[in-house]
C-alpha positions in Angstrom: -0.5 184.3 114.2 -0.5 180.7 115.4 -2.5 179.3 117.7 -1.5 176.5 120.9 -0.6 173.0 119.0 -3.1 169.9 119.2 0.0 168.3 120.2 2.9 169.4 123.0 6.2 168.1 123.1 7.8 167.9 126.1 11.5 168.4 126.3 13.6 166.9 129.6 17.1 168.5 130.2 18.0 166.8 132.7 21.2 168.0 134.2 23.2 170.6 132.0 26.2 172.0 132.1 26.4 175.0 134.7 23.7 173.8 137.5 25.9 172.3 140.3 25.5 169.8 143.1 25.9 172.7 145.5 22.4 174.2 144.5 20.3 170.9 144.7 21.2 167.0 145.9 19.2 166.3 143.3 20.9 166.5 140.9 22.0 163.6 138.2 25.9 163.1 137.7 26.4 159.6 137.1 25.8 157.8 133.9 23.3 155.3 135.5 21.7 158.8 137.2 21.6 160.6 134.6 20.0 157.6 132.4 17.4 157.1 135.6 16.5 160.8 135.3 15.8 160.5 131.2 13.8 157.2 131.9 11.7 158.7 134.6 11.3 162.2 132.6 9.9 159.7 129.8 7.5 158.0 132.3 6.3 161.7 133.4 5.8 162.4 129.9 8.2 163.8 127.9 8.9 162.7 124.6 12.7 164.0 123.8 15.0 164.1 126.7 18.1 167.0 126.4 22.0 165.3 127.4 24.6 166.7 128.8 27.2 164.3 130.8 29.5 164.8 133.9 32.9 163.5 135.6 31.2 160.9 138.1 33.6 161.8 140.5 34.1 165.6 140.5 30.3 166.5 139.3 31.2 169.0 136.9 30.5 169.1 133.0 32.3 166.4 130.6 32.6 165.9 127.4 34.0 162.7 127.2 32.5 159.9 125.0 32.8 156.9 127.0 30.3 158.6 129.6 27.6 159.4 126.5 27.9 156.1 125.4 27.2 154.6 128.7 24.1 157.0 129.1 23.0 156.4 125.8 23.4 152.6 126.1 21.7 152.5 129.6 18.6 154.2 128.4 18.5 152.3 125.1 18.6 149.2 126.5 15.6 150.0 128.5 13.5 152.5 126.4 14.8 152.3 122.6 11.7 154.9 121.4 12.6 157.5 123.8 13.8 160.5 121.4 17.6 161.3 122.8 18.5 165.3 122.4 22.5 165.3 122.9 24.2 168.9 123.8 27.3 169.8 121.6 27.1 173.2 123.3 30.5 172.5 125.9 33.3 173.4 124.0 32.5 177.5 122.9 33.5 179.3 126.2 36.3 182.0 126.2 37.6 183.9 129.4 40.4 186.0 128.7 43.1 186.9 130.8 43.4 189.8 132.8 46.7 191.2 131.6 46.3 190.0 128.3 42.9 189.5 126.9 43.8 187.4 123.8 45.1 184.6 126.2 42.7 182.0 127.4 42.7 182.1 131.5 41.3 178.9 133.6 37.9 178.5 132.6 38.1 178.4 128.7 37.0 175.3 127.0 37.0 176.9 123.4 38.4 173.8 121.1 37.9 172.8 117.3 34.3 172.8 116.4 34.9 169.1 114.9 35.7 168.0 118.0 32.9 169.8 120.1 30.5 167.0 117.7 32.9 163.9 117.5 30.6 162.1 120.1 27.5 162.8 117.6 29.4 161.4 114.7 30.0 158.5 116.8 26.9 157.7 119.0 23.9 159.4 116.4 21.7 160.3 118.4 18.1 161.4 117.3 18.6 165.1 117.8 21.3 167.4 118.9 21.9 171.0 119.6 23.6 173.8 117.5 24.1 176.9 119.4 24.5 179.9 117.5 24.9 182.6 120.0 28.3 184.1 120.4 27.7 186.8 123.1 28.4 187.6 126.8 27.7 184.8 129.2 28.2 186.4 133.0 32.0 187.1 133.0 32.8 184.8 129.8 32.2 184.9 126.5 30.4 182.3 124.5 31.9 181.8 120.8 30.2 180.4 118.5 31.5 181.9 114.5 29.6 181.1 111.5 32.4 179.6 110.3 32.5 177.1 113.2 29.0 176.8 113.5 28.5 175.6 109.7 31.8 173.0 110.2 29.9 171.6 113.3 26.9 171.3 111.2 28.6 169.6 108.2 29.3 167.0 110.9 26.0 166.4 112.0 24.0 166.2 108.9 26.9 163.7 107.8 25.7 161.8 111.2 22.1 161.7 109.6 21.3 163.8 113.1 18.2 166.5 113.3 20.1 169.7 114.8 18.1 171.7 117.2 18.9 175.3 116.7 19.8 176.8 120.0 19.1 180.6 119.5 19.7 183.3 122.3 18.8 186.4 120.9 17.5 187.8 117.5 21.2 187.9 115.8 20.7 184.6 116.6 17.8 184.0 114.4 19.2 185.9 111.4 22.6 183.6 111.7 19.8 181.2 111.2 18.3 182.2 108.2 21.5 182.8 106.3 22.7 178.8 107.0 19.1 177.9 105.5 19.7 180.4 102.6 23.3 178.6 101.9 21.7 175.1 102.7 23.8 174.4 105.8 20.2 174.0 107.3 17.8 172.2 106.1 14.1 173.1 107.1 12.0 172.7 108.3 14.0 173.4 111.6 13.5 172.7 114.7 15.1 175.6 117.1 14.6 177.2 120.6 14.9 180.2 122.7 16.5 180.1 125.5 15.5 183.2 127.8 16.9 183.9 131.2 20.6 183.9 130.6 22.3 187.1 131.6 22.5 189.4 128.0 20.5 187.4 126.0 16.9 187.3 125.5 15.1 187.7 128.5 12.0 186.0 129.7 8.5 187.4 128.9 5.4 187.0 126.7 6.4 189.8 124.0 9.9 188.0 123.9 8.3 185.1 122.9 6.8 186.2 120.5 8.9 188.5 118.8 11.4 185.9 118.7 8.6 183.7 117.4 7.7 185.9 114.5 11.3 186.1 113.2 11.2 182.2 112.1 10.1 180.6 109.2 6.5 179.6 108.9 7.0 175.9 109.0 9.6 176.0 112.2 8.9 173.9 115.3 10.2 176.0 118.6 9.9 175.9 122.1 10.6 179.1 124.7 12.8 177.9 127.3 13.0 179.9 130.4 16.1 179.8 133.0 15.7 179.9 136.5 12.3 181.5 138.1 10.6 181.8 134.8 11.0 178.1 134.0 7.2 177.1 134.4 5.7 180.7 133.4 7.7 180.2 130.1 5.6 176.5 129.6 2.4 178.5 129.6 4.0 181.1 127.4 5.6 178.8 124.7 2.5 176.5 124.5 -0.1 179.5 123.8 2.5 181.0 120.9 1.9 177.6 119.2 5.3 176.1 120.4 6.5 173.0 122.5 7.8 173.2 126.3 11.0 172.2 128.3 11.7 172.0 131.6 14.7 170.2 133.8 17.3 170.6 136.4 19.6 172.1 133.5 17.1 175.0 133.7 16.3 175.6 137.8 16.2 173.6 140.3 12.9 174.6 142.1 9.5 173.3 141.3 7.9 176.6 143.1 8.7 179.1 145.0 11.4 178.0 148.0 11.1 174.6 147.2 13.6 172.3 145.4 11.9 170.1 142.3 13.1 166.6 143.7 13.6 165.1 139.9 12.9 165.9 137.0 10.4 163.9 136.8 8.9 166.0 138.9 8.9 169.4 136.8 8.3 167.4 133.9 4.7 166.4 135.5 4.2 170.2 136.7 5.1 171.2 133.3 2.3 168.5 132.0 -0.2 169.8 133.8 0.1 173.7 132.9 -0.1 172.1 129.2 -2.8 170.0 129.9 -4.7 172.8 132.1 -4.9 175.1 129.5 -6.4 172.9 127.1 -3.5 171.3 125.1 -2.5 167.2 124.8 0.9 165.9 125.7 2.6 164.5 122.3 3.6 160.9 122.9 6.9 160.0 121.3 5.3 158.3 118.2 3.8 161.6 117.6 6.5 163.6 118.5 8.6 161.7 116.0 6.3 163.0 113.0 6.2 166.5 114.5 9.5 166.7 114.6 10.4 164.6 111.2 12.8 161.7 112.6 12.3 158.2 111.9 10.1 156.1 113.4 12.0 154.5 115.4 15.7 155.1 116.8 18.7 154.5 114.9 20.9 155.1 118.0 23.9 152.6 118.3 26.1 153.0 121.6 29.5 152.5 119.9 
């Protein structure tokens, strides 16, 4: 059994890849937004901040590297501590074809795993995410193979970049253990459970920890819940020992009826459920040790 850290992290993911303009004005697009919304998540209190980018014009997802190196330069320039958490998650969705399932229909952004992490070869950031979750995703499919998933992690321990082990249900988590048995992974890892997407683990306390008891001893995790379970999941991640995350990536209401107006904003609700029920908010210096990255960043916009 482990009991609530001395120490919280606080995660930031500040705009994702699926929330939409449509559901809250709110939401950062822009390179300079979305760098504003990672600075002010930092001033809130959180010590990692989670990265996706978007087509300034259009609003929807992007994977294109001039607009991560323009966020990442943007925040570096102003906050070069702040621990940067980049997604390599866009690039694994699959919707087949009505007449002929085995053809990709409009929607699908499946492409070579090498290419879903060229930006974190480039840019380095501190962290980024490995999804291992190939599974039902509304009407799509998310792919992710082992096969692909140890090429994309070839790439990022060549990067000299902490992957965060996105997990979405228990296969998941045994997927997991057999890339630390083969040394793909190193550990101690640092993972998370994302809870609230349609057919994967769902959001409650016996979720948590279940999923929790599957790791290894020494792992660092945070519960991440999706949509209204966002906030009750901070409570529930930080009493089974783990960290917290919150962001417009994950809802975009700070209560009931009531659209958060930044992140900043959830990211101080979030701060004070921690904080209420006894625990200290991990400052980035500390977060650094607890999560086993360098003192300082070794981040370069290129």
């Amino acid at each position: 059994m482990r009991s609530p850290r001395d120490k919280v992290i606080i995660t930031c993911a500040v705009t994702g890849n699926l929330t939409t303009p449509e559901q809250t004005p709110h939401l950062p697009i822009t390179p300079e937004q979305i760098a504003d919304a990672c600075l002010g998540a930092a001033d809130a209190g959180a010590a990692i901040v989670h990265i996706h980018v978007r087509d300034p014009q259009t609003g929807r997802p992007s994977m294109l590297l001039d607009h991560y190196a323009d966020v990442v330069e943007r925040i570096r320039a102003r906050n070069p501590e702040l621990i940067l958490n980049i997604t390599t998650g866009p690039g694994g969705r699959f919707v087949p074809s009505q007449d002929d399932p085995k053809v990709a229909a409009e929607g699908t952004t499946l492409m070579p795993p090498e290419k879903r992490v060229e930006h974190i070869a480039v840019l380095r950031p501190d962290i980024c995410t490995l999804d291992l979750n190939t599974m039902n995703s509304g009407r799509e499919v998310v792919i992710n193979t082992p096969g692909n998933v140890r090429r994309m992690a070839k790439v990022i321990a060549e990067a000299g970049v902490k992957p965060e082990i996105e997990l979405f249900d228990s296969g998941d988590i045994a997927l997991m253990h057999d890339l630390l048995a083969d040394s793909t992974l190193k550990g101690p890892v640092l993972c998370s459970f994302v809870m609230g997407v349609r057919y994967g683990f769902q959001p409650a306390p016996e979720t948590v920890l279940y999923a929790r008891n599957l790791l290894p001893q020494d792992a660092e995790f945070t519960a991440i819940g999706i949509g209204k379970a966002a906030f009750t999941t901070v409570a529930q991640s930080y009493l089974a020992g783990g960290h917290v995350r919150v962001g417009l990536e994950d809802s975009v209401y700070l209560s009931r009826g009531r659209l958060a107006r930044s992140n900043a904003e959830m990211v101080t609700k979030a701060r004070r459920i921690v904080e209420d029920l006894g625990g200290a908010i991990a400052t980035v210096a500390e977060a650094r040790k607890i999560v086993g990255l360098p003192g300082h960043s070794a981040v370069s916009a290129a």
